[in-house]
Wavefront OBJ file of the C-alpha trace (Angstrom):
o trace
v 91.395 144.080 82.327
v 92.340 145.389 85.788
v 88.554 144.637 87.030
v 88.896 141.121 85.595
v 92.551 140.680 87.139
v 90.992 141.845 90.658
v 88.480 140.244 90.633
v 90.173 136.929 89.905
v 93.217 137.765 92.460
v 89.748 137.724 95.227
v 88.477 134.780 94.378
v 92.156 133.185 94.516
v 92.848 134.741 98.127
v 89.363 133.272 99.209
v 90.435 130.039 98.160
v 93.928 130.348 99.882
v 91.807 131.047 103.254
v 89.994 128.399 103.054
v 91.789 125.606 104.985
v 89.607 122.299 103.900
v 88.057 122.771 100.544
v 86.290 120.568 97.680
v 88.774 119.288 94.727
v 85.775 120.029 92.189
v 84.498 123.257 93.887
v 80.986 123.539 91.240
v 78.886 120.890 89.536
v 76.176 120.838 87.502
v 72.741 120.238 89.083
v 71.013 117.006 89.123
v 74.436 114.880 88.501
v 75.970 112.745 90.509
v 79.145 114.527 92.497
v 82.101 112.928 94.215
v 82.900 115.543 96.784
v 86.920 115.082 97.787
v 87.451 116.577 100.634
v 90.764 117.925 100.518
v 92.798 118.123 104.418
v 95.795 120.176 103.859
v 97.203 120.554 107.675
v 96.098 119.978 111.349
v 95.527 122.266 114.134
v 97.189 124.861 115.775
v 100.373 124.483 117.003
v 100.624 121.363 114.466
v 98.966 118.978 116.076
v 97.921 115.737 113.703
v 94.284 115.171 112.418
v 92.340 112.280 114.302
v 88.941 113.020 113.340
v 86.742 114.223 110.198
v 83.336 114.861 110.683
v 81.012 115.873 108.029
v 77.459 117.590 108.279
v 76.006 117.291 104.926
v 73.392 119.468 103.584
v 69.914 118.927 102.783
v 69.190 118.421 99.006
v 71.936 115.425 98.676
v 70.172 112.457 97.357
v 71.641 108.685 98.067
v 74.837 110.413 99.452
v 77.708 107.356 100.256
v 80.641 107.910 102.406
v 84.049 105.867 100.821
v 85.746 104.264 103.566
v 89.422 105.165 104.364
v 92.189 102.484 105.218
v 93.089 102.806 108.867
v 89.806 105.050 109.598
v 86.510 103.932 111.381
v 83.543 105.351 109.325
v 80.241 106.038 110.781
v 77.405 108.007 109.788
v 74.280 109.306 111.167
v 70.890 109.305 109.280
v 68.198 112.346 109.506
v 64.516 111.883 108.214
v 63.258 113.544 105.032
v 61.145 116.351 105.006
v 59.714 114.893 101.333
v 60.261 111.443 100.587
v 60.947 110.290 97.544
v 61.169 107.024 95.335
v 64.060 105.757 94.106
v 63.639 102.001 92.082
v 60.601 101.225 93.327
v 61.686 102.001 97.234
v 60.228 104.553 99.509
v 63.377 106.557 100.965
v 62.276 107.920 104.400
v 65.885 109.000 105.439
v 69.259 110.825 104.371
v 72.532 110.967 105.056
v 73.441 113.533 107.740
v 76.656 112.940 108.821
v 79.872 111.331 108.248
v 82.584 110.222 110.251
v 86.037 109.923 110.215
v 88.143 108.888 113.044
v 91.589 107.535 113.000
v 92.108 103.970 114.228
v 94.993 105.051 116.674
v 98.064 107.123 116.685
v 99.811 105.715 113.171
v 96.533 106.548 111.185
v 96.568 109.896 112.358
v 97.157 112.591 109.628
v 100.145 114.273 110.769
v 99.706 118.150 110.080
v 102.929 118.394 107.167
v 100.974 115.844 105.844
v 97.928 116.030 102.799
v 94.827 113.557 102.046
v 91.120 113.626 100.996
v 88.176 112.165 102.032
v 85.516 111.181 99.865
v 81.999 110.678 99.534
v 79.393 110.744 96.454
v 76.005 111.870 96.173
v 73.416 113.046 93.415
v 72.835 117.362 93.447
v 69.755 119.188 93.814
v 67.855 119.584 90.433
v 67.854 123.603 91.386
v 71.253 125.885 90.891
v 72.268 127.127 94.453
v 74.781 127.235 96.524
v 75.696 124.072 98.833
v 77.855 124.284 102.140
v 79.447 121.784 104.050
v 80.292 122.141 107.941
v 83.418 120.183 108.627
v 84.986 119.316 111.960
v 88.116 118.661 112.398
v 89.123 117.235 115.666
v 92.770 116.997 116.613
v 95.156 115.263 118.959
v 95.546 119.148 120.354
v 92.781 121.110 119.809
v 90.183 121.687 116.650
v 88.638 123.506 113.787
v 85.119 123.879 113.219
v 84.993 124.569 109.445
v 81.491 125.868 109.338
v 81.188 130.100 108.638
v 79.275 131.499 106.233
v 80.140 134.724 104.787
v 78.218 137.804 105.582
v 78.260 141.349 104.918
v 79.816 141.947 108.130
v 82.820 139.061 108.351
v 83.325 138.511 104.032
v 86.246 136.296 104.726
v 85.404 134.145 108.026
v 88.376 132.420 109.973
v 87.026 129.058 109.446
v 84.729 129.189 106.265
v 82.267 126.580 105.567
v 83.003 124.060 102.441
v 81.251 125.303 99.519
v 80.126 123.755 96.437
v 78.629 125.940 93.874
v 75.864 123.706 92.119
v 75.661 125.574 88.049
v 72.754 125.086 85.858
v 72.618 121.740 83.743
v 73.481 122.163 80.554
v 71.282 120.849 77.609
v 71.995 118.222 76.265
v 72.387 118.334 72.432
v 70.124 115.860 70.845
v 71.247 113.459 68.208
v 69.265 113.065 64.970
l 1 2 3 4 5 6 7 8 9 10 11 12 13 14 15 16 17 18 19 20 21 22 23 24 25 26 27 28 29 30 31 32 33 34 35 36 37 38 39 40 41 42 43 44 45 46 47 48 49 50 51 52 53 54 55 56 57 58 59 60 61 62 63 64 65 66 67 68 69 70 71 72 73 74 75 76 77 78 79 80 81 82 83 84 85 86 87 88 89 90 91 92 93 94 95 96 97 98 99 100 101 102 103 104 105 106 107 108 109 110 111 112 113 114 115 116 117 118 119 120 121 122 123 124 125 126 127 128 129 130 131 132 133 134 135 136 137 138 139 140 141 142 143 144 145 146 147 148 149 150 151 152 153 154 155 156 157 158 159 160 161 162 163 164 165 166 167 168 169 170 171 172 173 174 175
């Protein structure tokens, strides 16, 4: 009982540190995923949010970006290593980035304020781990959300957005 309850009061700190995280933090792989991005305050000394940008990782297949009222969205393509087919069409390219940025001062995302941005994408067929570097750019200053943990630094400043990807489970079949 006291290994389980310290082990569980961990993994709630870690979360607590984490200042952008994922709404649905683990998904099954191979299904589609609608990562929500979840902003929960600005930059030091309080300064408002005026710009999210998003480095996906590799393995994401036919990842789109929602767009946000009062936010330009842009991304930025990167080719594939192995391309694929999907319906009949060769795809070359995936998403690599998205882009977030405020469309002036009253769009900003002032930092007592909360909000999410989305975008969707089909997991890796493979269990893993999946991690997100996340910039957030600021009318003062800006956080680079992009550390991994390592033996060394366990709990980084700025951690990385992580999204565990679990096996599929098998589907039951129906006789």
């Amino acid at each position: 009982m006291k290994t389980t309850l310290t082990a569980s009061l961990l993994a709630v700190a870690g979360a607590a540190h984490a200042h952008i995280t994922l709404d649905q933090p683990e998904a099954p792989a191979g299904s589609s995923y609608r990562a929500v991005f979840k902003v929960g305050h600005g930059c030091e000394g309080g300064s408002a949010t005026k710009e999210i940008v998003i480095t996906l990782p590799e393995g994401l297949r036919g990842a789109k970006p929602m767009p946000k009222p009062g936010w330009t969205l842009t991304t930025r393509q990167r080719p594939l290593k192995t391309p694929y087919d999907s319906h009949g069409k060769a795809v070359t390219e995936e998403l690599a980035e998205v882009r977030w940025t405020a469309n002036g001062e009253a769009n900003q995302l002032p930092d007592a304020w909360y909000d999410e941005f989305i975008l969707r994408a089909s997991l890796p067929a493979e269990a893993g781990e999946l991690a997100f570097a996340v910039r957030q750019v600021c009318t003062q200053g800006e956080w680079n959300w992009a550390e991994l943990p390592t033996a060394a630094n366990p709990r980084p400043r700025a951690p990385a957005v992580r999204l565990k990807v679990i096996p599929a489970r098998a589907e039951a079949h129906a006789h």
